[in-house]
GULUMLUM-523334 format. One line per field, with one value per residue (C-alpha): residue number from 1; z, x, y. Coordinates in steps of 0.1 Angstrom, whole numbers, always signed. Each point is the difference from the previous one (the first is absolute). Layout:
! GULUMLUM-523334
num <- (NUM	...) .
pz <- (Z	...) .
px <- (X	...) .
py <- (Y	...) .
This chain:
! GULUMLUM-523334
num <- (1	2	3	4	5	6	7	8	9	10	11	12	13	14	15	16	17	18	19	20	21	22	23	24	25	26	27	28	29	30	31	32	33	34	35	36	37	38	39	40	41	42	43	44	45	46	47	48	49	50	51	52	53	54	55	56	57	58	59	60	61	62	63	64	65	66	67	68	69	70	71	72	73	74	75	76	77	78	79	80	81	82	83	84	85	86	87	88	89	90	91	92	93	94	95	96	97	98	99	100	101	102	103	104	105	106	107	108	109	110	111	112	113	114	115	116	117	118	119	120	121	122	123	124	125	126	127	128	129	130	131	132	133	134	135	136	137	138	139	140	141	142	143	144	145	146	147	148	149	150	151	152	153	154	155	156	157	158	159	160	161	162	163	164	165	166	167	168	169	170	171	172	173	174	175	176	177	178	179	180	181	182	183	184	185	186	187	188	189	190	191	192	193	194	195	196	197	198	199	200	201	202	203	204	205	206	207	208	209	210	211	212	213	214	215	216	217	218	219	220	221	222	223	224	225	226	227	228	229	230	231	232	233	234	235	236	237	238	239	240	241	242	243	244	245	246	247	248	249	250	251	252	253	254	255	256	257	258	259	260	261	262	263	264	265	266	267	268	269	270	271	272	273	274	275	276	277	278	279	280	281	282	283	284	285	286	287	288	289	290	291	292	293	294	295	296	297	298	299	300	301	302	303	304	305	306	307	308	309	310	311	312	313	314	315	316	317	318	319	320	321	322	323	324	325	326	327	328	329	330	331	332	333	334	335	336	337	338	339	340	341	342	343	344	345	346	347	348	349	350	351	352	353	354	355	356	357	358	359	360	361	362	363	364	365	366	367	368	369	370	371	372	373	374	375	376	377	378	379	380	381	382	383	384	385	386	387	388	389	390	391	392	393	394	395	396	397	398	399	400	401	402	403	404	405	406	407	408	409	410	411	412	413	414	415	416	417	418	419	420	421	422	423	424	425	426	427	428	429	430	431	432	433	434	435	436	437	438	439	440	441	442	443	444	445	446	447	448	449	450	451	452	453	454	455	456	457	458	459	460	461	462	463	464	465	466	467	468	469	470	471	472	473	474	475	476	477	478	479	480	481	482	483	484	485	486	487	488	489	490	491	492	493	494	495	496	497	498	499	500	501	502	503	504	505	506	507	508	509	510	511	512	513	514	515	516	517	518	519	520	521	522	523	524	525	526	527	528	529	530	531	532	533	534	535	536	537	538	539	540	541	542	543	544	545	546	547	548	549	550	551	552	553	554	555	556	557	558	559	560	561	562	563	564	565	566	567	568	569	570	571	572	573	574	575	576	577	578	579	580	581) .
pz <- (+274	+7	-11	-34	-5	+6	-23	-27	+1	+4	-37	-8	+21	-15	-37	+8	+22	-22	-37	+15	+11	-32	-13	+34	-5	-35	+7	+24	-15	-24	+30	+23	-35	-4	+31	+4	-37	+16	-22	+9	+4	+8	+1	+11	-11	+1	-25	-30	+0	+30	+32	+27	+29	-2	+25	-7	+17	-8	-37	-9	+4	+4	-12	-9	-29	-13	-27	+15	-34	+7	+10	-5	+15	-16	-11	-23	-5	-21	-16	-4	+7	+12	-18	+20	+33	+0	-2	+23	+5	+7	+30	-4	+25	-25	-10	-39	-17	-22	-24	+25	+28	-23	-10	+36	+8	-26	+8	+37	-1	-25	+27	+34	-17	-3	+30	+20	-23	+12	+37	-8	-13	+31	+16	-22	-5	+40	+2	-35	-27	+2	-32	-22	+3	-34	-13	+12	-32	-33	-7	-21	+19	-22	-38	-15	-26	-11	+7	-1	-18	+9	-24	+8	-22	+14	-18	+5	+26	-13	+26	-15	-30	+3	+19	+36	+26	+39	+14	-26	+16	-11	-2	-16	-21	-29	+13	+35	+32	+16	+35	+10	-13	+6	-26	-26	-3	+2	-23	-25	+8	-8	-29	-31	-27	-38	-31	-32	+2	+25	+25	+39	+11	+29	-1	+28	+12	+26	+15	-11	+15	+5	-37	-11	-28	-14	-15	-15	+11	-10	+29	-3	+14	+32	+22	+38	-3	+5	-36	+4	+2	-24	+6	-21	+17	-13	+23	+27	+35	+28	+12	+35	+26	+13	+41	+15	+22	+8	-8	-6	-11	+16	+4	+32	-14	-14	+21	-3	-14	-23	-37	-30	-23	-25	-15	-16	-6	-16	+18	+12	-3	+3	+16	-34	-15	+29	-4	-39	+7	+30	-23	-11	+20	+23	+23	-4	+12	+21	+7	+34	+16	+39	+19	-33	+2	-32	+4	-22	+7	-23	+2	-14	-18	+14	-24	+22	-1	-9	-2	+9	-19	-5	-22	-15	-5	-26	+4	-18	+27	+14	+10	+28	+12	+18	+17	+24	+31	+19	+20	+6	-40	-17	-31	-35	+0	-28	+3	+11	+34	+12	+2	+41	+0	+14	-31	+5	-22	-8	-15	+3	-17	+26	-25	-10	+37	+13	-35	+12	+37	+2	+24	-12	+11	+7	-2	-27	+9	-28	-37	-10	+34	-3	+23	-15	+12	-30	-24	-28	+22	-2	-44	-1	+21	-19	-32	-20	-13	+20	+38	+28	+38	+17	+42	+12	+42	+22	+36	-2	-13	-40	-23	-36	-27	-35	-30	-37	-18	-1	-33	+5	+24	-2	+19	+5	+8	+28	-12	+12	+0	+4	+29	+21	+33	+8	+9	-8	+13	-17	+16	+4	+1	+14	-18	+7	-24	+8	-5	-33	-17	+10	-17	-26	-9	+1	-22	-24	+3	-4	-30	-23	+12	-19	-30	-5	+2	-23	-27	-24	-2	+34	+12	+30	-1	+26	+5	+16	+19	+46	+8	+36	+6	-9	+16	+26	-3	-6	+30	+25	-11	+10	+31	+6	-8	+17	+10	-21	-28	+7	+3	-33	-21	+20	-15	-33	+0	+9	-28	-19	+14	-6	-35	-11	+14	-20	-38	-15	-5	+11	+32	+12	+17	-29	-22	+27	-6	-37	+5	+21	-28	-26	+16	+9	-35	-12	+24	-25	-4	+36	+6	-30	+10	+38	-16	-24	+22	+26	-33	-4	+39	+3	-30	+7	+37	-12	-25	+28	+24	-35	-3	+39	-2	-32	+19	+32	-19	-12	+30	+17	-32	+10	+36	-6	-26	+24	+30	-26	-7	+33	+15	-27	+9	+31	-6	-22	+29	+20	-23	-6	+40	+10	-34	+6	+31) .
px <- (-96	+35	+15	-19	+12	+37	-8	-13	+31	+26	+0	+5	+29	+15	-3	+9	+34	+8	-9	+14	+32	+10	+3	+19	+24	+8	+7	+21	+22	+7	+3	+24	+19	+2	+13	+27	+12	+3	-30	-20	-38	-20	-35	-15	-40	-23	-26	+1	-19	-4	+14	-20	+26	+37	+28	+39	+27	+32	+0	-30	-36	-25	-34	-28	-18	-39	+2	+11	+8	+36	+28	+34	+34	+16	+27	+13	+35	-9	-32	-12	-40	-5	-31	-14	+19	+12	+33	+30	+31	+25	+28	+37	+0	-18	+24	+5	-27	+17	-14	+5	-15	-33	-3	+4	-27	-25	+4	-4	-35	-9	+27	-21	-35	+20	+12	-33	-15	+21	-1	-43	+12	+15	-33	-23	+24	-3	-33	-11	-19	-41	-13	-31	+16	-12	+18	+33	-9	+17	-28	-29	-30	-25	+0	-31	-18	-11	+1	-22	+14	-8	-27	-14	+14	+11	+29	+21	+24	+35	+11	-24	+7	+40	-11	+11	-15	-6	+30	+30	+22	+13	+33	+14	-17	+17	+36	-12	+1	-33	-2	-37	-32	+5	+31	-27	-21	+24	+23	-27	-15	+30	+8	+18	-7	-16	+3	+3	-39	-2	-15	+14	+11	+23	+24	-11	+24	-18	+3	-24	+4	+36	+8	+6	-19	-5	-31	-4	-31	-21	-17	-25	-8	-19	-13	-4	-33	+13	+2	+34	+23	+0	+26	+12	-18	-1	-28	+18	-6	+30	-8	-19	+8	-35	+2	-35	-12	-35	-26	-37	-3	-8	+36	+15	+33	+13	+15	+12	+36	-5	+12	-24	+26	-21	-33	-1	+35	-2	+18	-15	+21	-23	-37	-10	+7	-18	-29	-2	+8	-28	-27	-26	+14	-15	+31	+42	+27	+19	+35	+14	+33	+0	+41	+14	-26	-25	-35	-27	-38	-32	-22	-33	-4	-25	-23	-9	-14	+23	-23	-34	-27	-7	-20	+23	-15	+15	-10	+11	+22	+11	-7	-7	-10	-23	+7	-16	+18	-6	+15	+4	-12	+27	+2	-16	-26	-18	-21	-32	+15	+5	-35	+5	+35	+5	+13	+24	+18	+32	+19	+37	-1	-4	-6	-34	-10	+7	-22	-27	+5	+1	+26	+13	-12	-39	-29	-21	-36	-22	-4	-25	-16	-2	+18	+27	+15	+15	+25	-23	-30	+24	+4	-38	-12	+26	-6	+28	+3	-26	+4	+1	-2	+21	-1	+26	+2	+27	+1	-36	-13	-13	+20	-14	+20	-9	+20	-12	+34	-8	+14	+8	-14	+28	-13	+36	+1	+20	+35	+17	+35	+13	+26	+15	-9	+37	+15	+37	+18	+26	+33	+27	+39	+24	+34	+35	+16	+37	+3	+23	-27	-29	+19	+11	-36	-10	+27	-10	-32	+9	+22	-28	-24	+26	+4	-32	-9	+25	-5	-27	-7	-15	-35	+9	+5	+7	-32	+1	+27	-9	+7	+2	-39	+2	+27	-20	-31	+19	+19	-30	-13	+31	+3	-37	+7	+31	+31	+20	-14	-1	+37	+10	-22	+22	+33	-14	-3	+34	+15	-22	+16	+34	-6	-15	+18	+32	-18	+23	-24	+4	-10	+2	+28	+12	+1	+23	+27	-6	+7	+34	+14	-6	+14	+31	+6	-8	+22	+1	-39	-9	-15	-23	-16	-3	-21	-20	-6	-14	-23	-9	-1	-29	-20	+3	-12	-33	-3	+5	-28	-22	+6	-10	-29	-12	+5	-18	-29	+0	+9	-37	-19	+13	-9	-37	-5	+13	-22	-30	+9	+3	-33	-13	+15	-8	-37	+2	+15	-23	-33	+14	+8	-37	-14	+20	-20) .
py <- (+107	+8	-30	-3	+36	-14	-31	+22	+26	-29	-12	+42	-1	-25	+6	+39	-12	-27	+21	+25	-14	-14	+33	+12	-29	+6	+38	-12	-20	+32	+24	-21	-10	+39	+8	-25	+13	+34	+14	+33	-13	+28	-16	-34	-2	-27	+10	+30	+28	+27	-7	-6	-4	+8	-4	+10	-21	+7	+11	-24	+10	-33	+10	-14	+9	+0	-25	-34	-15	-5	+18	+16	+12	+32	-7	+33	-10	-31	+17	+35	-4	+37	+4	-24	-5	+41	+13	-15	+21	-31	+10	-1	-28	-25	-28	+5	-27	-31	-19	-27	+19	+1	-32	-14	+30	-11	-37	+0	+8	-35	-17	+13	-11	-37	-1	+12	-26	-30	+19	-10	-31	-17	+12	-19	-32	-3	+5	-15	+10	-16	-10	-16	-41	-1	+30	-17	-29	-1	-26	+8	-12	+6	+15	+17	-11	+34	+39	+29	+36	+28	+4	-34	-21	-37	-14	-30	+6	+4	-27	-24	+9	-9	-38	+16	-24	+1	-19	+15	+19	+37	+6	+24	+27	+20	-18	+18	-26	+2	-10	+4	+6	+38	-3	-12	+24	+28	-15	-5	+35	+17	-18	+16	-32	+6	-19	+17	+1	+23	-29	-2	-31	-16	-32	-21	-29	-23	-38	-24	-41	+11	+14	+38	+11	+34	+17	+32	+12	+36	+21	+22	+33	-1	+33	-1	+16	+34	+8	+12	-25	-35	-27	-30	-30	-36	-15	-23	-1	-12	-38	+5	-27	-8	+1	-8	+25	-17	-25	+1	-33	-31	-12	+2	-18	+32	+26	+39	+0	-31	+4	-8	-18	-10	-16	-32	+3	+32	+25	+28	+34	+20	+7	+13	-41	-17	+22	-11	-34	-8	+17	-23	-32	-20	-8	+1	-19	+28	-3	+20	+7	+1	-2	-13	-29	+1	-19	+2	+4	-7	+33	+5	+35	+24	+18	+33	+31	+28	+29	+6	+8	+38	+28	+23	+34	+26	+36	+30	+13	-32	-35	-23	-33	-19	-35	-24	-3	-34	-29	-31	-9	-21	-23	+16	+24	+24	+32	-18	-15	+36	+12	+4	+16	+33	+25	+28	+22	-4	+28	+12	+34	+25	+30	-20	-7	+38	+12	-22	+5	-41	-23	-27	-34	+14	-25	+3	-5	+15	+10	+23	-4	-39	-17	-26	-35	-12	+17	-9	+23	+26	-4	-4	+31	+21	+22	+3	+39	+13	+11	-26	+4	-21	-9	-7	-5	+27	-4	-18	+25	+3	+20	+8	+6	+12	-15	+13	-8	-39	-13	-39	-22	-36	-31	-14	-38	-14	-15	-35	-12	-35	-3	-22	+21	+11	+38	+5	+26	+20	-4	+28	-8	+19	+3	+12	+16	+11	+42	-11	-18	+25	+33	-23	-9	+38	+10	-26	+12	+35	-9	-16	+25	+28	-27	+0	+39	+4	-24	+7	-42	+3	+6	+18	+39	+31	-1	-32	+14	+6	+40	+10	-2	-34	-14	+20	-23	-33	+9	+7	-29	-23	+13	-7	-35	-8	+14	-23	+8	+36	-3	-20	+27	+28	-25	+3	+39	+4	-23	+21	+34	-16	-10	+23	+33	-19	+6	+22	+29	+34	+11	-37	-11	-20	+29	+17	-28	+2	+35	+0	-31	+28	+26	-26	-5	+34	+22	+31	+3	-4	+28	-2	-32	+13	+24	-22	-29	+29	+7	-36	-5	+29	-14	-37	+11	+13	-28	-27	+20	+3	-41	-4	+19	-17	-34	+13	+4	-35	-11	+18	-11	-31	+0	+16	-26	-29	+12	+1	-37	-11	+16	-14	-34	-1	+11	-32	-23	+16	-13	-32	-7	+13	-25	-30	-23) .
């Protein structure tokens, strides 16, 4: 109990240390800058608001304070902020401050995040960064023929549309390198392109047989499901290399870790290809790579089951399912072949189950009082609108259940698939990326990110922006994946703290160097802009918490919406697993 306790609370550790910690190091950088400049800095917080614990040492006081959205050092020689941080009477023995003094102050915060970014860096190079094999592909593997809007609509994929085909190789997108399949869809997500039509589109260089070519080619809008966010997409997939895992077919010739190449000569990028190419045939030619050694192998294709059969009841508070469950039946079957299967209920909504006090997975016995063997018993001894008794069998003992919201009663068919009776698995990669390349790649990520907030061309907004609670989420979910992971997010951030702390806005550190250049060039009116650029410090302050806040709610739309989705999903998988034989 202990231990699942300590497994629970050590991804919280982490993303509070690490989240944490970026803010520590970039208030660091200012504070020891500071004090090697001989500058009076009264107050050290992590966090704004009231504080919850203090401690003075020396002429500092560390405290931490209740709202953990970032942090600051006082600093009231190079800013007055009393009407937020309080008044500061500065001592005699504070070194006069310099222009120099606070540009090397501002900077030094952007400069620590760097340097405990390439500190992480040399971390995850060592240890490498894991990855989806497939994501590491500039090769499209397989290329849509059409996709589904939001409001239904299927339209020709834009990828189609512009003669993209599995095998070409991206390379550059918009004059931007891309290295991976990652650098695809960001590149093309972030996008700023319009014609004089008002119509997105990308330039998209890629290798085909050897030759560059370029294509223009016109993405659509696509949401994740959320509602809130909708990306340029083009409707390519990364080439997969196909690795067998296992075998349920009848040759013993092929063994885990052998390569699918291709099928009669065609070859196979993707499992989405082979599964379009083996419908409806009898037997393929397969080609396979084992050691470097290829070999090829006639195999006859499998029609099988995919799904049971099943009645599919709708109700006005819900739905559910009933299926046979067997064994030992194989080859094809239809509804009249089960009239000695057991039936059980099969529903994943556990709102609907605790209404109806029911358990998933309960036998089914009678309907109406009349006992039932087949799922077409059940549809005959039911009355559609009126009220129906069902049985259903808990701990051996009968359990009757009342349903009068019966709307819909659908005999669903069982499904088949042709296949060739192999199991690939999905291979990861490890890669080692020096620390220059990894903060490189996060600054260019940062970069476009701000180009395309900022120019009206692009589809992506502040609202598509990550506050604190999401960088929250994302990170608890890294570090429940793996460390390395964890650890290359926490690399991002701080490029992110750098970058962005150097905008030249007021109350960010850029503004501060923005500041001491004017006041360097405008010796005579010092004093005025100390005291409007403490104006325009106060206001931009409440502006930047107004623009957290407005993201933080975005950010937990975004998160309820995304666990909706994924119970949702996995109450899907769940149906699907229990349907399939």
């Amino acid at each position: 109990m202990l231990a699942k306790i300590l497994n629970g609370l050590f991804p919280v550790l982490l993303v509070v240390i690490f989240f944490c910690g970026s803010i520590i190091v970039h208030e660091l950088g200012h504070y020891i800058a500071a004090r090697i400049c001989g500058l009076y800095v009264p107050r050290f917080s992590i966090g704004f608001g009231p504080r919850l614990f203090s401690k003075k040492i020396g002429d500092t006081e560390f405290c931490i304070s209740l709202l953990p959205f970032g942090g600051y050092v006082s600093l009231p020689q190079l800013a007055d902020l009393s009407e937020i941080e309080g008044k500061f009477t500065i001592p005699d023995s504070a070194k006069p401050v310099t222009c120099t003094s606070k540009i090397i102050v501002a900077v030094m915060g952007a400069v620590f995040n760097i340097l405990f970014a390439l500190g992480l860096g040399l971390i995850v190079w060592g240890t490498g960064l894991p990855t989806n094999s497939e994501m590491t592909s500039r090769v499209i593997g397989y290329v849509e023929d059409e996709l589904v809007l939001e409001d239904g609509t299927l339209i020709t994929s834009p990828a189609k549309q512009a003669g993209l085909r599995a095998g070409d190789e991206i390379i550059a997108i918009d004059g931007s390198e891309v290295k991976s399949f990652g650098d695809i869809q960001q590149f093309l997500a972030l996008g700023t392109n319009k014609n004089e039509l008002g119509e997105a589109y990308s330039d998209i260089r890629f290798l085909r047989d050897g030759e560059e070519e370029s294509v223009a080619v016109f993405p659509v809008l696509i949401g994740n499901g959320s509602g809130l966010d909708r990306f340029r997409r083009i409707g390519v997939f990364p080439k997969q290399d196909l690795v067998i895992h296992s075998t349920y077919c009848s040759d013993d010739d092929i063994h885990p870790g052998d390569k699918l190449v291709s099928v009669d000569d065609l070859p196979i990028l993707s499992i989405r290809t082979l599964q379009e190419y083996v419908s409806g045939k009898q037997s393929v030619n397969v080609q396979f790579s084992r050691a470097g050694n290829v070999f090829s192998k006639v195999m006859k294709v499998m029609n099988v089951m995919d799904t049971r059969p099943h009645d599919h009841f709708v109700l006005s508070d819900g739905e559910f399912d009933i299926i046979p469950c067997y064994s030992g039946e194989t080859g094809k079957a239809d509804i009249t072949e089960y009239t000695r299967s057991q039936l059980r209920l099969l529903c994943t909504d556990e709102d609907f189950l605790k209404k109806y006090d029911l358990d998933d997975d309960l036998e089914l016995t009678c309907v109406n009082g009349i006992p039932c063997a087949s799922l077409m018993d059940v549809v005959n001894h039911t009355n559609v609108g009126r009220r129906n008794t069902y049985t259903f069998l808990r701990s051996n003992m009968p359990l009757n259940v009342d349903f009068t919201g019966i709307q819909s009663i659908n005999v669903v068919p069982p499904s088949y698939k042709d296949v060739l009776g192999l199991n690939f698995t999905n291979e990861l990669v490890v890669v080692h990326e020096s620390p220059i390349v990894l903060v490189k790649d996060a600054v260019s990520m940062t970069l476009k990110t701000l180009a395309g907030v900022f120019n009206h061309h692009s589809d992506v907004s502040v609202r598509n922006l990550m506050g604190p609670v999401g960088l929250f989420r994302v990170l608890g979910v890294c570090s429940m994946m793996d460390v390395r992971i964890f650890l290359w997010f926490v690399i991002l951030i701080n490029v992110n703290l750098a970058i962005l702390n150097m905008l030249p806005l007021p109350v960010l550190d850029g503004g501060c160097v923005v500041l001491a250049l004017l006041e360097k060039l405008s010796k005579n009116r010092r004093e005025c802009i100390d005291r409007i650029f403490g104006i325009l410090q106060t206001v931009f302050l409440f502006l930047l918490l107004g623009l957290l806040v407005y993201i933080s709610v975005f950010d937990i739309r975004r998160w309820r919406a995304d666990r909706t989705m994924r119970t949702e999903f996995e109450r899907q998988i769940e149906k699907q697993t229990r349907l399939k034989l």
